[in-house]
N, CA, C and O of each residue as an XYZ file, in Angstrom:
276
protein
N     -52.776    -15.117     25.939
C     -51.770    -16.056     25.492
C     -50.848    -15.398     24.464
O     -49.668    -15.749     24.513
N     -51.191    -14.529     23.570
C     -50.255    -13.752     22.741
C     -49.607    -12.549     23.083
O     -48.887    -11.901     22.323
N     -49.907    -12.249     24.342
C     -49.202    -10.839     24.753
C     -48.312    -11.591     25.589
O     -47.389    -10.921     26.052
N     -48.353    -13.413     26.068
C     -47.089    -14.276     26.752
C     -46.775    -14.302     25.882
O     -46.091    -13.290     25.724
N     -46.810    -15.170     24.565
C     -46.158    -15.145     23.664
C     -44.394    -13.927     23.004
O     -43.183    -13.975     22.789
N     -45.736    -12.942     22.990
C     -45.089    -11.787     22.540
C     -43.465    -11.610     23.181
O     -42.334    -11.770     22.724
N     -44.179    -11.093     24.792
C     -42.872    -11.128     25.596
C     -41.864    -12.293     25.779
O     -40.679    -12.113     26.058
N     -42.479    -13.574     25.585
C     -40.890    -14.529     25.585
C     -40.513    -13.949     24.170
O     -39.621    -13.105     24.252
N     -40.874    -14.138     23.156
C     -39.881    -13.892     21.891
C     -39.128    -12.568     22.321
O     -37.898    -12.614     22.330
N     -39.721    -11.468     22.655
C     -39.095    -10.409     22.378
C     -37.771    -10.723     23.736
O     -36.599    -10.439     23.492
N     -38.165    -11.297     25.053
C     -36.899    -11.243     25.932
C     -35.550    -12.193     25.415
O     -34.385    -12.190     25.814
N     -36.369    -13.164     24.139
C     -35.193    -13.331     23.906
C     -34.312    -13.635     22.386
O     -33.522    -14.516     22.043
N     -35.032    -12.139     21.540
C     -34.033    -11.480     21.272
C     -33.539     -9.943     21.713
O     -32.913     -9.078     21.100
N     -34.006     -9.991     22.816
C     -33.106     -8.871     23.587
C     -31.885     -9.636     23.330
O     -30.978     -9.312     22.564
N     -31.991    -11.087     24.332
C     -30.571    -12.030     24.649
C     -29.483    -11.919     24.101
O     -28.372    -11.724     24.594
N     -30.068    -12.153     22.178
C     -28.992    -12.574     21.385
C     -28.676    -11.172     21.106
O     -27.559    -11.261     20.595
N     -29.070     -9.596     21.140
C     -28.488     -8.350     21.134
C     -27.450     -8.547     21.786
O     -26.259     -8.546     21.475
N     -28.157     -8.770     23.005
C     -26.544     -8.711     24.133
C     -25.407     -9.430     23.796
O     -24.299     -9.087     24.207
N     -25.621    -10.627     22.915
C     -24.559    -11.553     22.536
C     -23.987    -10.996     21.509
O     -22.831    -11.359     21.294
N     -24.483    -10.160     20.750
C     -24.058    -10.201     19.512
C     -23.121     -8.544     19.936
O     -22.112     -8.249     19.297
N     -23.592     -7.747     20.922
C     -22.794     -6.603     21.314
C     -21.664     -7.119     21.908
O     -20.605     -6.640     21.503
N     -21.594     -8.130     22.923
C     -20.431     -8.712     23.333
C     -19.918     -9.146     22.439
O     -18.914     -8.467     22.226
N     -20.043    -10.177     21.514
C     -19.467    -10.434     20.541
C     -18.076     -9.657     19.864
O     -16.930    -10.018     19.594
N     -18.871     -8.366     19.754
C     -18.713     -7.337     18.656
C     -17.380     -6.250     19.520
O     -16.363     -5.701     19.098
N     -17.985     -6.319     20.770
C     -16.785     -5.712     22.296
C     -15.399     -6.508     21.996
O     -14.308     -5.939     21.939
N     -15.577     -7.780     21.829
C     -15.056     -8.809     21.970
C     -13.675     -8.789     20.528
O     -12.454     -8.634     20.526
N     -14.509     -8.985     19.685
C     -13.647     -8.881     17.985
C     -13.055     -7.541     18.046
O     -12.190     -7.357     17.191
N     -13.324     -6.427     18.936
C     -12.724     -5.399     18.690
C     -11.723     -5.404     19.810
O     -10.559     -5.129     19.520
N     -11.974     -5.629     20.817
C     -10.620     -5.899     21.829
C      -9.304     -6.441     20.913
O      -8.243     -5.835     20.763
N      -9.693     -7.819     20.315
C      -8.653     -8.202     19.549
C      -8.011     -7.823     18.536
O      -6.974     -8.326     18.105
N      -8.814     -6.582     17.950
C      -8.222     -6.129     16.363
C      -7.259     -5.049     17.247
O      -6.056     -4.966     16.997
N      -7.994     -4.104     18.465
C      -7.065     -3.581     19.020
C      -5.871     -4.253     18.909
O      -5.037     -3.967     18.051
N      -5.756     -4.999     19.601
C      -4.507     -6.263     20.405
C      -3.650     -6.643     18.937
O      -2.429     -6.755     19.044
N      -4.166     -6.804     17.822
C      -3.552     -7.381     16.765
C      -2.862     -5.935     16.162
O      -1.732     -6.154     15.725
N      -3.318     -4.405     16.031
C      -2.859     -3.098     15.671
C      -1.695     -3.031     16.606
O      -0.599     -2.841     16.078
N      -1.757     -3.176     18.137
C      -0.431     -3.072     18.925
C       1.105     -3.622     18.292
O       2.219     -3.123     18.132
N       0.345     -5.166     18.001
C       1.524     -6.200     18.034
C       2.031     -5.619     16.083
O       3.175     -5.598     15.629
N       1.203     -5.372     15.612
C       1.582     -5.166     13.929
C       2.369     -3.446     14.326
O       3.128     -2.748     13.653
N       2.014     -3.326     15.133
C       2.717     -1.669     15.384
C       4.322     -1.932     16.169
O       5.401     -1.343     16.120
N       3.763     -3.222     16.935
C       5.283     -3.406     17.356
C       6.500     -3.890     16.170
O       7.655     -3.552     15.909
N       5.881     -4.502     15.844
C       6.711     -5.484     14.757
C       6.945     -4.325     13.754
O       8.096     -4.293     13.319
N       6.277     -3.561     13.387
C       6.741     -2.010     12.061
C       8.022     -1.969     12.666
O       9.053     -2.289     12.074
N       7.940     -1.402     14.368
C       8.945     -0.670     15.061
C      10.676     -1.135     14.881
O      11.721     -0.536     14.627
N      10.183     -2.861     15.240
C      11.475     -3.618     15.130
C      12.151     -3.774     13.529
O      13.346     -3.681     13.249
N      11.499     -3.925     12.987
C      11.621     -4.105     11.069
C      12.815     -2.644     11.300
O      14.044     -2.702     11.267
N      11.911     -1.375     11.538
C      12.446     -0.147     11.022
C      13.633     -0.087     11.612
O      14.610      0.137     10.897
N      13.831     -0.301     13.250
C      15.193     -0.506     14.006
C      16.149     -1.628     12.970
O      17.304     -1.254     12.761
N      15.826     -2.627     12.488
C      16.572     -3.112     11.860
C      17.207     -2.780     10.828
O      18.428     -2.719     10.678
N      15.870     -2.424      9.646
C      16.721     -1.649      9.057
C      17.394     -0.418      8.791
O      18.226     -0.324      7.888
N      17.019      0.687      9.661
C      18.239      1.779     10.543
C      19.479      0.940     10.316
O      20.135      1.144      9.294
N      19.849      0.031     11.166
C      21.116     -0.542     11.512
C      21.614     -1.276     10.077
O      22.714     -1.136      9.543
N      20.787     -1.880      9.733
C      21.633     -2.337      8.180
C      21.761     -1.494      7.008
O      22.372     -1.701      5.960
N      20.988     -0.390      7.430
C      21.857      0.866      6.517
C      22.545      1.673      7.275
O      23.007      2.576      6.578
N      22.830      1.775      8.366
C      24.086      2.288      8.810
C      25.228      1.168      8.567
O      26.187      1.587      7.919
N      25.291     -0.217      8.985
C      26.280     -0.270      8.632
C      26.643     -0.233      7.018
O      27.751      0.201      6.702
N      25.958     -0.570      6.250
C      25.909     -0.158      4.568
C      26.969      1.343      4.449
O      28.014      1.551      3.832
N      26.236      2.088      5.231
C      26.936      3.013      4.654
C      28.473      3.441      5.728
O      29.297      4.279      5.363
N      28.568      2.722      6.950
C      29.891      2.699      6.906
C      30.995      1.255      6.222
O      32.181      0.992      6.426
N      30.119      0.694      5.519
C      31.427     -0.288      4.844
C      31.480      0.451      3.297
O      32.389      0.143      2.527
N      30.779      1.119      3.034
C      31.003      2.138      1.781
C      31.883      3.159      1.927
O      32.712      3.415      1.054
N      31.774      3.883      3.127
C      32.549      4.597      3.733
C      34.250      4.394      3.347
O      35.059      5.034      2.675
N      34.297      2.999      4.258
C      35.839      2.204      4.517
C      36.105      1.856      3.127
O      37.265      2.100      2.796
N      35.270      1.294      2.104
C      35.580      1.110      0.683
C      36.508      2.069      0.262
O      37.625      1.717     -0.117
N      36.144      3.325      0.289
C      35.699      4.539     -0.573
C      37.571      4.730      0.115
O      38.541      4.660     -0.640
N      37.681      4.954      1.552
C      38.905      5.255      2.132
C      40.216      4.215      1.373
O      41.214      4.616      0.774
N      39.777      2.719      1.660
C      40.887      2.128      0.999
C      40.700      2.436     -0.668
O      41.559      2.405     -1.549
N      40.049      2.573     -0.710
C      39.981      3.413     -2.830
C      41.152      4.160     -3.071
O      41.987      4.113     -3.975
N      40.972      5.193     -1.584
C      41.625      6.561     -2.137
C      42.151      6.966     -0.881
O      41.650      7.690     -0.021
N      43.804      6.078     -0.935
C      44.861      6.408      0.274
C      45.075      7.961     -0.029
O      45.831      8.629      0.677
């Protein structure tokens, strides 16, 4: 009766291993998925601001020209 014993407990925490590895498969799929989208969003920020310091520095530019006909 204790070597039945034995083996139900132990088959089932095999179970919750397996749950807790899926689990763990699982939370990391998504941190992946969340590094993509935070990597996308860096990308767009930086494209943006590229462009709002280019134009910065061509309306400094045009300043600088009407300054000094």
């Amino acid at each position: 009766m204790h070597r039945y014993t034995s083996i139900c407990l132990l088959l089932l925490l095999s179970g919750c291993g397996l749950d807790v590895a899926s689990s763990a498969a699982t939370g990391a799929a998504t941190k992946a998925e969340e590094i993509k989208q935070a990597e996308k969003t860096k990308e767009q920020f930086q494209q943006r601001l590229d462009a709002a310091n280019q134009a910065a520095q061509k309306q400094r530019e045009e300043m600088e020209k009407a300054a000094n006909p």
